[in-house]
Each structure stands twice: as structure tokens, then as C-alpha cells.
N, CA, C and O of each residue as an XYZ file, in Angstrom:
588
protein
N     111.656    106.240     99.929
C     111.019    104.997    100.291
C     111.192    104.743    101.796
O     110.169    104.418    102.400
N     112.287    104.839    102.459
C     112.835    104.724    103.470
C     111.623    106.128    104.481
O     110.810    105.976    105.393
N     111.861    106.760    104.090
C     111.019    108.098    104.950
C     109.110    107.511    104.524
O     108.247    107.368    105.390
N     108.955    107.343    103.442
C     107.692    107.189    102.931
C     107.068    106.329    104.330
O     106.379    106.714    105.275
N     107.720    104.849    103.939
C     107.121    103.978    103.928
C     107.434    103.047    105.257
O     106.661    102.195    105.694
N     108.974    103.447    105.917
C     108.992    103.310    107.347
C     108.518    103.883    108.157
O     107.613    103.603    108.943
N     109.568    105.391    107.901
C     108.634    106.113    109.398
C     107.552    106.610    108.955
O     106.763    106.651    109.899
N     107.015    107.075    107.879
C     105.541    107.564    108.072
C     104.665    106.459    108.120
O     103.532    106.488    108.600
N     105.291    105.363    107.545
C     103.818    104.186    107.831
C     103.752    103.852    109.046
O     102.725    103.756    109.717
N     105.292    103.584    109.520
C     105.250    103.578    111.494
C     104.931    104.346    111.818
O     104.998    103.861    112.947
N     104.466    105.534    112.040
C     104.234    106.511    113.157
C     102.647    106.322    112.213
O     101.673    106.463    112.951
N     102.335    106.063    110.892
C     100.683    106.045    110.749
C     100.201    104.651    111.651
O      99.061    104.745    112.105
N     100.578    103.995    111.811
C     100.492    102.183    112.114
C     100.725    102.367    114.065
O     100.329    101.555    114.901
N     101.222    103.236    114.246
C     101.203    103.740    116.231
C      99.937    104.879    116.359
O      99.143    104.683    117.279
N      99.731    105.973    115.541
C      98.588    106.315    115.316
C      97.558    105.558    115.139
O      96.572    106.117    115.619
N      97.364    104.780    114.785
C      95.971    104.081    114.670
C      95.811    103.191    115.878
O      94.758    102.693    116.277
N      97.244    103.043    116.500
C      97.108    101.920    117.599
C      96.419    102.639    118.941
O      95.657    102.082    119.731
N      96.875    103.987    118.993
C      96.889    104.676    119.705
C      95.814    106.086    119.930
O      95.485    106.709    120.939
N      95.477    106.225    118.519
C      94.372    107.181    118.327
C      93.499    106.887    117.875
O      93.301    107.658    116.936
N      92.464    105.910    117.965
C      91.413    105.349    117.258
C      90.283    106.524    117.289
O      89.431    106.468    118.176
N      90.263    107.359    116.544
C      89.444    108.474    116.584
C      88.045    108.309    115.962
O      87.111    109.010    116.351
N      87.916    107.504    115.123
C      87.015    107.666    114.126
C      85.698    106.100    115.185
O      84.537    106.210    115.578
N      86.488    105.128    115.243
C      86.031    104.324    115.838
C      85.385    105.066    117.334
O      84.179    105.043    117.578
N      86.229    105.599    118.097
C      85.779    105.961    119.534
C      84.990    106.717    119.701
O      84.340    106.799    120.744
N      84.785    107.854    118.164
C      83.466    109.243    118.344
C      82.420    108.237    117.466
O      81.644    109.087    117.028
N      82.066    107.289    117.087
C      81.116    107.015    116.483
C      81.195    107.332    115.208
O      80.106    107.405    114.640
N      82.390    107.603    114.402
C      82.805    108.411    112.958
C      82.514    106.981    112.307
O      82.780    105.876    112.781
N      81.855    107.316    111.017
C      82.010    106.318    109.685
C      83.216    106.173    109.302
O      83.767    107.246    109.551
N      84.012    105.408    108.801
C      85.109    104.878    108.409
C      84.856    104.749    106.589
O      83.927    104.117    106.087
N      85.972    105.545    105.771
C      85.706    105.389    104.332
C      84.280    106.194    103.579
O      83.606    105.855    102.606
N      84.188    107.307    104.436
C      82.965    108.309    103.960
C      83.328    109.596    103.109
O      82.499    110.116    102.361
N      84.628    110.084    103.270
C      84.879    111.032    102.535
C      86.070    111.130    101.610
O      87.151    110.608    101.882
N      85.830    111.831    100.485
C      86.386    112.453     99.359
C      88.003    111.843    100.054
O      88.554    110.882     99.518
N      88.506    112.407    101.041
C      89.845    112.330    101.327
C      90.057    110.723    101.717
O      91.200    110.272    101.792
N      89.155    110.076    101.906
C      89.367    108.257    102.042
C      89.784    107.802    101.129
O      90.766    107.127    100.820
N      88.497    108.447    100.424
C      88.809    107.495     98.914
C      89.807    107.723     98.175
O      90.380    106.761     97.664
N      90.214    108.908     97.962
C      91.439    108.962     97.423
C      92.682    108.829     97.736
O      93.640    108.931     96.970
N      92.696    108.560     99.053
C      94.199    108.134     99.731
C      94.240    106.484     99.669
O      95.231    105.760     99.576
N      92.875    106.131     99.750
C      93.229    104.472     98.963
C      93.443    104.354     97.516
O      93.961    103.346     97.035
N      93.013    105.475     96.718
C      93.098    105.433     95.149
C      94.594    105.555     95.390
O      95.273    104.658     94.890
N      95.297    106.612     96.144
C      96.889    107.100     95.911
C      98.000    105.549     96.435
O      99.135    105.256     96.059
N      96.941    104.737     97.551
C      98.138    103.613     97.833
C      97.876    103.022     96.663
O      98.806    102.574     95.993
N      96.932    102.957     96.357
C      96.428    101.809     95.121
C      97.677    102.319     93.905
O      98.797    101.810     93.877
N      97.350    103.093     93.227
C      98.117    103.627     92.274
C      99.595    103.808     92.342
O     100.234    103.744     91.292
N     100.274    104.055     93.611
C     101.807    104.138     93.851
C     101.878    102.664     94.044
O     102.670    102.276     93.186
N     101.293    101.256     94.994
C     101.814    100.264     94.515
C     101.425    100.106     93.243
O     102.272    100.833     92.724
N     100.522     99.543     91.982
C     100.963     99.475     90.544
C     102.385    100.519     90.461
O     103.430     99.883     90.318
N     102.520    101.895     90.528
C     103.564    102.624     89.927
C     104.997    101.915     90.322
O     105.903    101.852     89.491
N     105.180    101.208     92.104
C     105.813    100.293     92.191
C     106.234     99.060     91.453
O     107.216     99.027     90.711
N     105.552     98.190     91.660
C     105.982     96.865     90.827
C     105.974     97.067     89.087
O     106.695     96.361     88.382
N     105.096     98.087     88.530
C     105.357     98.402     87.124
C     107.231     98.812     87.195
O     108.072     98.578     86.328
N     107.378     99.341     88.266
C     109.111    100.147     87.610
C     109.702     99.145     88.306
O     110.908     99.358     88.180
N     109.463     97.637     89.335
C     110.211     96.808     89.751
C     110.455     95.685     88.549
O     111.483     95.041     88.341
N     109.229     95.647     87.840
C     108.826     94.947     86.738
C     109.598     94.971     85.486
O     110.121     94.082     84.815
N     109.507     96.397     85.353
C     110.364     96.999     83.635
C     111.633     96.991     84.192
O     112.298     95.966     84.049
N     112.277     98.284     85.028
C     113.299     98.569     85.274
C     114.381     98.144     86.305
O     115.529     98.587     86.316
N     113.801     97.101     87.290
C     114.609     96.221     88.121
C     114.694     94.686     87.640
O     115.743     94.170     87.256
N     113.764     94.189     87.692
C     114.066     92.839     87.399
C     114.817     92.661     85.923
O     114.814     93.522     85.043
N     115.318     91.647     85.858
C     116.191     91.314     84.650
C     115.075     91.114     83.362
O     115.582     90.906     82.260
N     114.020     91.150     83.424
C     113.457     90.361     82.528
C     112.847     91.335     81.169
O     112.186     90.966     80.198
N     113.394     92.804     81.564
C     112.748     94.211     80.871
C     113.802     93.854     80.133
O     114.870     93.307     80.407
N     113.241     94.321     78.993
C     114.197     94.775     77.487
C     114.440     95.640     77.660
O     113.713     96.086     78.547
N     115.533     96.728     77.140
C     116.125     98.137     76.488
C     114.325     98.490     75.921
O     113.519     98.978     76.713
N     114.007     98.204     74.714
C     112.836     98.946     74.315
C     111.556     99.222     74.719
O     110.822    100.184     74.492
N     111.359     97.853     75.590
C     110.553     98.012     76.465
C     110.317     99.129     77.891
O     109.352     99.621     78.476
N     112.455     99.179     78.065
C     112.156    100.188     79.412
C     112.313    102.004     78.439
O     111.899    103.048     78.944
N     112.926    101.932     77.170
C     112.683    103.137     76.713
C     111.380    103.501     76.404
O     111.197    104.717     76.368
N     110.246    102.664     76.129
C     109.392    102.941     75.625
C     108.343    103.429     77.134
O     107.345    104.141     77.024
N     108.881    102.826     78.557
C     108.312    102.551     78.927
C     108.137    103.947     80.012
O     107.196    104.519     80.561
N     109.832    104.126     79.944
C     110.299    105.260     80.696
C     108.985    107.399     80.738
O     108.607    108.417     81.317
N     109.005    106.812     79.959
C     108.152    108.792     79.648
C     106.719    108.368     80.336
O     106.098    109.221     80.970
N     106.312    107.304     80.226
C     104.915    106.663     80.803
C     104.765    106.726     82.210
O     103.854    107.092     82.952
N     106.114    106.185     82.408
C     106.088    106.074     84.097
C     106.541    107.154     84.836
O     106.296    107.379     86.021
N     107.202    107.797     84.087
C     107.346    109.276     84.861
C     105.966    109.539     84.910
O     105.206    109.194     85.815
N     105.550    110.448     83.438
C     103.867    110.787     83.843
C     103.236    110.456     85.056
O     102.843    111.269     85.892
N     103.128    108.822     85.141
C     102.316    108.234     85.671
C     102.647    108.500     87.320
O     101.771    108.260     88.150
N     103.999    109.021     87.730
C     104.754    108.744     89.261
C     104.299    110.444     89.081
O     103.480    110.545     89.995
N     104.354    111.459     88.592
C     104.269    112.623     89.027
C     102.800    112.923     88.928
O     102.700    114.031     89.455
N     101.532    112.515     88.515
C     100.074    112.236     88.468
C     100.009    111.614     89.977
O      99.340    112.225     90.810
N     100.606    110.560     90.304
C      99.929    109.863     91.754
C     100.369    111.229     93.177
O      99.751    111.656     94.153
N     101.804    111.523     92.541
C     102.483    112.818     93.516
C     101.591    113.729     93.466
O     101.139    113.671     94.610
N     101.048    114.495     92.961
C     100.360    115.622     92.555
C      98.668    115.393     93.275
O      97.960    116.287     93.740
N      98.269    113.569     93.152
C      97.379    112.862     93.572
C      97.456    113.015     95.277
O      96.515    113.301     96.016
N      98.537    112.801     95.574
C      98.804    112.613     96.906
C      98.945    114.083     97.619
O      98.469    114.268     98.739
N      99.482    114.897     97.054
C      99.649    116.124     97.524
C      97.949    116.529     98.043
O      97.459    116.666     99.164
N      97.397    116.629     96.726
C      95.806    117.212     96.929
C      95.067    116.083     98.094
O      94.185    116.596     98.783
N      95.280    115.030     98.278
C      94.887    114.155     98.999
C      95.047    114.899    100.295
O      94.094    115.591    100.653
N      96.419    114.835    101.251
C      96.730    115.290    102.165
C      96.195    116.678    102.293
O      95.711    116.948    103.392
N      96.190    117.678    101.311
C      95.545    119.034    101.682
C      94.272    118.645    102.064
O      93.912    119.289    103.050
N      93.261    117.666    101.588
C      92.149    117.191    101.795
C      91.978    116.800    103.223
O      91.170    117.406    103.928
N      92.507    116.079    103.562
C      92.913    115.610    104.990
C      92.701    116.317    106.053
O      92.060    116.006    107.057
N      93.501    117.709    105.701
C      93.374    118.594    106.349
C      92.190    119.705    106.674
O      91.737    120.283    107.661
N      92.000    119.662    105.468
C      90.518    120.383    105.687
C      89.373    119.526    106.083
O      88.262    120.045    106.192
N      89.523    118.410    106.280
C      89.228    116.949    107.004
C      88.997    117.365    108.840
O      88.064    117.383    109.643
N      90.117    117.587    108.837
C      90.769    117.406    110.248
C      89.895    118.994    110.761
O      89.105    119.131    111.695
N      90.203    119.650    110.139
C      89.978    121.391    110.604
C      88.563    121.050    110.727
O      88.235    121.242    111.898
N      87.515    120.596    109.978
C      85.887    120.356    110.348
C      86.174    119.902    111.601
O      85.855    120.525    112.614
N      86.862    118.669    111.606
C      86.507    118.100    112.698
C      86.389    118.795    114.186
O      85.516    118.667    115.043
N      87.683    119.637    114.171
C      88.220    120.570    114.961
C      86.840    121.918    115.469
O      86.404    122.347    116.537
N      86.596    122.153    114.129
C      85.515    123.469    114.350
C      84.047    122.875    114.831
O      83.195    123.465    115.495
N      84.011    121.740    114.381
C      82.527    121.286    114.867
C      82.631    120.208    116.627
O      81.744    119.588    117.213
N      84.220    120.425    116.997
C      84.124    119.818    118.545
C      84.376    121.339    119.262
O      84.781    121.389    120.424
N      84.155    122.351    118.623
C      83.858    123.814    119.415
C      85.101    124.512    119.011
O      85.106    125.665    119.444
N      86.384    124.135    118.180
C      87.398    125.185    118.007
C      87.097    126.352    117.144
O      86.536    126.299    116.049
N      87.556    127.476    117.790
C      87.262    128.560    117.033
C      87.908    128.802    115.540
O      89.119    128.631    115.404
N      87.364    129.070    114.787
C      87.744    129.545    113.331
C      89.224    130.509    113.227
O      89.878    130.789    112.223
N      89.406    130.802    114.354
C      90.500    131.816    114.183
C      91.522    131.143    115.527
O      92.541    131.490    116.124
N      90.793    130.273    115.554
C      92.288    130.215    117.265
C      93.856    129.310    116.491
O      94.097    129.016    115.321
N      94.344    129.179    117.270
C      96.145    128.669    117.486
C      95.849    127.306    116.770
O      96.745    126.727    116.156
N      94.635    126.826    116.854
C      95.033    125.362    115.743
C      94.617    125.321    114.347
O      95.204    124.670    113.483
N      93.639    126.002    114.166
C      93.174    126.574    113.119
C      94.175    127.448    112.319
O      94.144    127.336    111.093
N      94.770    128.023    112.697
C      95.900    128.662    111.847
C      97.167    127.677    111.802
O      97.999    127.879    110.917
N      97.354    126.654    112.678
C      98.213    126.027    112.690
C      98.113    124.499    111.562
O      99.013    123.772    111.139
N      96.858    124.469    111.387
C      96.412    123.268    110.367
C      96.328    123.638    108.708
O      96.396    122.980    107.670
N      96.133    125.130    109.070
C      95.869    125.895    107.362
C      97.585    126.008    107.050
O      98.047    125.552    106.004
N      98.292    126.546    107.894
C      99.780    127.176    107.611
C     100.136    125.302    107.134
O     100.444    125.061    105.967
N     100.037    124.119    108.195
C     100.514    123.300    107.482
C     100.415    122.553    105.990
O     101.240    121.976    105.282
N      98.688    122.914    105.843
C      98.227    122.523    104.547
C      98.812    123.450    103.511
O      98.453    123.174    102.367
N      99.603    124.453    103.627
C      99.869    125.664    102.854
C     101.400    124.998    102.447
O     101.849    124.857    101.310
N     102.062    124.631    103.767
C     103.500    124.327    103.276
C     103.846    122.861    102.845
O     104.934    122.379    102.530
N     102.150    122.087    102.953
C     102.088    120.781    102.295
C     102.137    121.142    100.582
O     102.908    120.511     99.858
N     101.372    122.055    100.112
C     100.812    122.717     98.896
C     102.314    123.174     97.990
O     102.720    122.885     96.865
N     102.852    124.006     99.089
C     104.402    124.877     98.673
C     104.829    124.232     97.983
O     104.880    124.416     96.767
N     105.547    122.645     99.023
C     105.904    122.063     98.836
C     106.363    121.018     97.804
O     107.446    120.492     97.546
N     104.808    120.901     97.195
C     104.381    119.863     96.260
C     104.616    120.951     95.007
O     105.207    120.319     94.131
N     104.464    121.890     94.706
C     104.661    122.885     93.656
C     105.893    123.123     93.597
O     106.360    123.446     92.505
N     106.800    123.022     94.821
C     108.377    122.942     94.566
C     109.109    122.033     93.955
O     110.105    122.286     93.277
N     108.491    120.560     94.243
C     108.526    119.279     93.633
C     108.131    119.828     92.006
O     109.046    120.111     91.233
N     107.113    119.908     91.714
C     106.623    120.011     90.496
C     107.394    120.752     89.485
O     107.639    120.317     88.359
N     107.864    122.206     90.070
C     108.791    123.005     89.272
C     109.754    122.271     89.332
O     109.967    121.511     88.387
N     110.393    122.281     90.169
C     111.831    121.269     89.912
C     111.780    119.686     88.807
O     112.805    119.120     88.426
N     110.510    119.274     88.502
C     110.380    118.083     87.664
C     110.888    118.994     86.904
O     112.104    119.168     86.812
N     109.716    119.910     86.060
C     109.563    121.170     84.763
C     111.033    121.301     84.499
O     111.225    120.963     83.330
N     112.128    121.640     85.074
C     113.145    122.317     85.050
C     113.864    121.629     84.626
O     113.794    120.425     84.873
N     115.200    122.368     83.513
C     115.875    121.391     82.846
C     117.549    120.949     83.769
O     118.327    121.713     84.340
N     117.613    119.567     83.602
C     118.681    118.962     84.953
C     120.095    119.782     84.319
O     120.246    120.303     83.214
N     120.960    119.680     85.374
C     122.259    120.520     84.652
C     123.420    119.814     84.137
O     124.237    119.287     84.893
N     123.515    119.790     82.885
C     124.514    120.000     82.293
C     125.727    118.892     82.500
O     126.264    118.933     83.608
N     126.032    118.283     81.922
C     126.566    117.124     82.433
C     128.256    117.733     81.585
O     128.205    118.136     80.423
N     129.692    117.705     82.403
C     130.932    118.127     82.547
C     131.386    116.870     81.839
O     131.215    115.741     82.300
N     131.919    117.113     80.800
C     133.094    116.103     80.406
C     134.134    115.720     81.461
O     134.143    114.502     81.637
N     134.965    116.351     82.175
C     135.783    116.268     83.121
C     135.466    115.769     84.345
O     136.407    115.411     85.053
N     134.017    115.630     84.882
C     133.622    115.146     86.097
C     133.314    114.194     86.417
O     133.827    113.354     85.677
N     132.750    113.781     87.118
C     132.217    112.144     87.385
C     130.772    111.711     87.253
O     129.782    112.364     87.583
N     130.806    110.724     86.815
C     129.491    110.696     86.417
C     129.167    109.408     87.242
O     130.184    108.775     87.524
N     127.864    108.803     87.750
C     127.366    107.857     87.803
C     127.526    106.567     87.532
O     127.448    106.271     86.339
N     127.783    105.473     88.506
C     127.382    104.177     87.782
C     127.155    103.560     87.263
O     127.022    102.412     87.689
């Protein structure tokens, strides 16, 4: 939350102050595939927010309500992740048009540098994913456990 939603929303929120790109080339604003779904992904992570502030923080969730509620909201938090992942690869192949149609070559230093990042955005998110899949370890009678 802290990484999410400070510094990447700050450094998105100085970016926009600072790079008005879309406004300054004459670009439409909210035209492509990758718009819409990065407002579908804020849209959907706040509900996934206040639903788990709702059930599982505030006092006002029952036990059956948050067991019942628990397998839902996982689903539902690793669907928006998976949402967001493909979003950002989108982005990128966003960005790379943009790049090839202001004259960058198909093969030069940014072009490989925008694919390699969309690649270790991709890795990434599949590393996340296996690691959900995977079963947690093993909990020690003798050790310490949690709060």
C-alpha cells in the first residue's frame, strides 16, 4: 500500500504535473484499451479495498460473514492483480507505438528497453501468481507464530 499508493501515485501525480504528453501532442485522452482498463483496475481495487475494510477491519463483520467472505476476496484481489499486470503490459505497448510512430526505430536502445521492461513486468506477475498456487509452509509447533 505504502509503495502502491504513495510513491507510485506520487511520482504518477509529478508525472502528470510535469509531462503532460497527451494534452501537449494533441493526443485524445481515454481512447484506448489500456485507459479503460486501468480505470476498470482503480475502480475494482478500491471496491476490493473497502469490501476487506468493510468485512475484515471494521468491527462490524461477523466470524461467518468474514469466513464466508474470505475465498471471494482472495479470488477477487488476485483477478484485479492479474487485471493490472495485463493493463501495464498494455501501457507499454502503448508507449512503444508512440515511440515508433515519433520516428524510433523498431530495433534501437528504447525499443528493446520498453519490451525487456514489459517482459519483467509479465515475469513478475507470474511469479506473484505461482507463489499464490503454492502451498504456504508448514507451521512448527515450537516456533512463533503471529498475533
Amino acid at each position: 500500500m505504502l509503495i502502491g499508493f504513495i510513491i507510485i501515485g506520487g511520482e504518477a501525480v509529478m508525472s502528470y504535473k510535469s509531462f503532460k504528453f497527451h494534452n501537449e501532442s494533441n493526443i485524445a485522452n481515454l481512447y484506448s484499451l489500456h485507459s479503460w482498463l486501468g480505470i476498470g483496475v482503480i475502480v475494482l481495487y478500491g471496491i476490493q479495498w473497502i469490501y476487506g475494510f468493510l468485512i475484515f477491519f471494521y468491527p462490524g463483520g461477523t466470524m461467518t460473514i468474514r469466513s464466508e467472505s474470505l475465498p471471494w476476496h482472495i479470488l477477487f484481489g488476485i483477478f484485479v492483480y492479474i487485471l493490472a499486470v495485463g493493463t501495464a503490459t498494455l501501457g507499454y505497448l502503448e508507449k512503444l507505438t508512440f515511440l515508433q510512430n515519433s520516428g524510433l526505430g523498431k530495433y534501437g536502445a528504447e525499443a528493446f528497453l520498453v519490451n525487456f521492461t514489459a517482459i519483467i513486468t509479465v515475469l513478475f506477475g507470474v511469479f506473484v501468481f505461482l507463489t499464490i498456487l503454492s502451498q504456504p509452509p508448514q507451521e512448527d509447533e515450537h516456533s512463533y507464530s503471529a498475533i
